[in-house]
C-alpha positions, 0 to 999 in steps of 0.5 A, spaced: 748 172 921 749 177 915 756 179 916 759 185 913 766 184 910 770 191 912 777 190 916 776 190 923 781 195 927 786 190 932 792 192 937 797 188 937 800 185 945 805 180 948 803 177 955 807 172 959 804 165 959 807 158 961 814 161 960 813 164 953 812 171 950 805 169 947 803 175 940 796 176 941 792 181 936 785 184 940 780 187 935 772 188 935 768 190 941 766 187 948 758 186 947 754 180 951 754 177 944 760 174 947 767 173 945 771 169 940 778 166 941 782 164 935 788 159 934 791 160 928 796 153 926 800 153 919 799 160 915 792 160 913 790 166 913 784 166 918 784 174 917 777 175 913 774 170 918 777 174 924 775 182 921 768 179 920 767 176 926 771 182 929 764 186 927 760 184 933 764 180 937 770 181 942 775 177 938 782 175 941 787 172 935 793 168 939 799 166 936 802 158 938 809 159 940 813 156 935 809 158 930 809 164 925 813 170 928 814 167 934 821 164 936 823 157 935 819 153 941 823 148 944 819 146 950 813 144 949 813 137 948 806 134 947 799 138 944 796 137 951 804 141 954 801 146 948 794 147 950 795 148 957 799 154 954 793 156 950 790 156 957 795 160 961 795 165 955 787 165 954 786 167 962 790 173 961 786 176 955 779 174 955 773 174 959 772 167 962 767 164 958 768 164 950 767 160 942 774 157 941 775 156 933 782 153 932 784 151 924 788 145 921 794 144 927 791 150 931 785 145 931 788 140 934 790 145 940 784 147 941 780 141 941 784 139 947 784 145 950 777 145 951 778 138 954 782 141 958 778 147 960 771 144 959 768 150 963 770 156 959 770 154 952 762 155 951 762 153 943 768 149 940 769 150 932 774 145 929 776 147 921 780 142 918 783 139 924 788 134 924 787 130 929 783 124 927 785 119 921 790 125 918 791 122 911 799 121 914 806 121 910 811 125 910 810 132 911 811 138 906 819 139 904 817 145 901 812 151 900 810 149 893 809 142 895 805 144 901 801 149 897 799 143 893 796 139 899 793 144 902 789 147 896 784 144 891 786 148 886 794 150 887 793 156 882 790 160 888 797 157 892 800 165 891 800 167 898 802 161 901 809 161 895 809 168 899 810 165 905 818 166 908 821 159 908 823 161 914 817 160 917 815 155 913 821 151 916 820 152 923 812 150 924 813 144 920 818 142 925 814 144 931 808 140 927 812 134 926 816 134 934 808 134 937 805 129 931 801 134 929 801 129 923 798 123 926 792 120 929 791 122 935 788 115 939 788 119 947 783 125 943 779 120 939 777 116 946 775 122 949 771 126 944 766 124 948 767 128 954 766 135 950 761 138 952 759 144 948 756 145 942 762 143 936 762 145 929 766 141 925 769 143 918 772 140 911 774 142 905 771 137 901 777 136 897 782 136 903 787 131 901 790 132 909 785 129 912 780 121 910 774 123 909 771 119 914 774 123 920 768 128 919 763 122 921 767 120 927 767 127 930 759 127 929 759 120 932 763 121 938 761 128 940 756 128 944 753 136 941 755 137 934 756 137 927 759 138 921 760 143 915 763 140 908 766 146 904 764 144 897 771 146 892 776 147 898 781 143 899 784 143 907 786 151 906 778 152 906 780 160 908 785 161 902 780 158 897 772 159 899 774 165 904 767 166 904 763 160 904 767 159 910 765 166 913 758 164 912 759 157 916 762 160 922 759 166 923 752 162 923 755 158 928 758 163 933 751 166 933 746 159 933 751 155 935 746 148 935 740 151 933 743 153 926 744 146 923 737 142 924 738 135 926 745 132 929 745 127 924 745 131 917 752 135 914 751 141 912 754 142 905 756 150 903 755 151 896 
């Protein structure tokens, strides 16, 4: 897919979901190459992503309640409770059928909410999920430490030291409540119930995630494959923003097809 980087025009919209006040931002134009619904986790700056995949597909960017702008989210007490909000919010603002991409802890929510609504999620991309074998610890206690863990090259950490503390603060402690930090067994033993085709991607020098992880969703996930991002780190977006643009629009648009043989990782230069 030959993808254009222009910014992408987007409305901003609120819709009530399982109790919440759910932000969305819609872009991009209804076509029968389908829709693309995306969940964003920490602040990783998916925009370039979203504005290029926005150039020929309807794309629907849902911020998790409790994370970014949005207010403190108290309710939600496990992944699962979160998904199933991501459900209510996506039924309201999407076609029925369309690719999810979620990233980092938005992965992780992602993953299982395709488990939870196999018949709607047609194609799962994973980037940087931490839901298998997270490298584990304590999480960051700050901006600068965290820019050090997700970067494999903490010069580029300018946007992330940007970040409001805030902010910062907040999704660290939502992270931590739901254990988005640590593995995951439930998801792990039913990676093979996922049914469309999935794409797993890395930073090769993610340091958040054991590089063994990628390996585990090959080999469980019955359809799918797996992407290793040279020169990144966990925030493959802050740092390889279009080697990451390359990977996933191929994939929206081939889906199984782009990466010939199941067992073969495809390396980006």
């Amino acid at each position: 897919m030959n993808v254009t980087q222009r910014e992408a025009v987007f409305q901003e919209g609120y819709v009530e979901a399982d109790g919440f006040r759910v932000r969305y931002v819609e872009g991009g134009q209804s076509t029968p190459a389908g829709a693309v619904v995306m969940v964003d986790g920490m602040t990783l700056g998916l925009k370039a992503l979203r504005d290029a995949l926005a150039q020929q597909y309807q794309v629907v960017d849902i911020e998790l309640p409790g994370l970014g702008q949005s207010p403190v989210n108290t309710q939600s007490r496990t992944l699962q409770d979160l998904a199933t909000t991501l459900a209510q919010t996506i039924a309201k603002v999407a076609p029925d059928k369309y690719t999810l991409i979620g990233t980092s802890f938005g992965a992780n929510v992602a993953l299982w909410h395709a488990l939870q609504t196999p018949d709607s999620v047609e194609a799962l991309i994973l980037i940087s999920p931490t839901t298998i074998l997270p490298a584990g610890g304590p999480m960051a206690s700050s901006a600068e430490e965290m820019a050090e863990r997700l970067l494999a090259h903490p010069e580029n950490a300018q946007r992330l030291l940007a970040m409001d503390q805030a902010v910062f603060a907040q999704e660290v402690a939502l992270i931590q409540r739901l254990k988005g930090t640590t593995h995951d067994q439930e998801a792990e033993s039913k990676l093979g119930e996922i049914r469309c085709a999935t794409l797993v991607v890395f930073g090769l020098n993610d340091q958040l995630v054991a590089p063994e992880a990628a390996r585990v969703y090959k080999g469980k996930i019955p359809n799918s494959n797996h992407s290793i991002v040279y020169d990144a780190g966990h925030a493959i977006a802050a740092e390889r923003p279009e080697a990451l643009i390359n990977a996933v629009a191929d994939y929206v648009e081939y889906r199984e097809t782009f990466i010939v043989g199941r067992q073969t990782g495809m390396l980006n230069p």
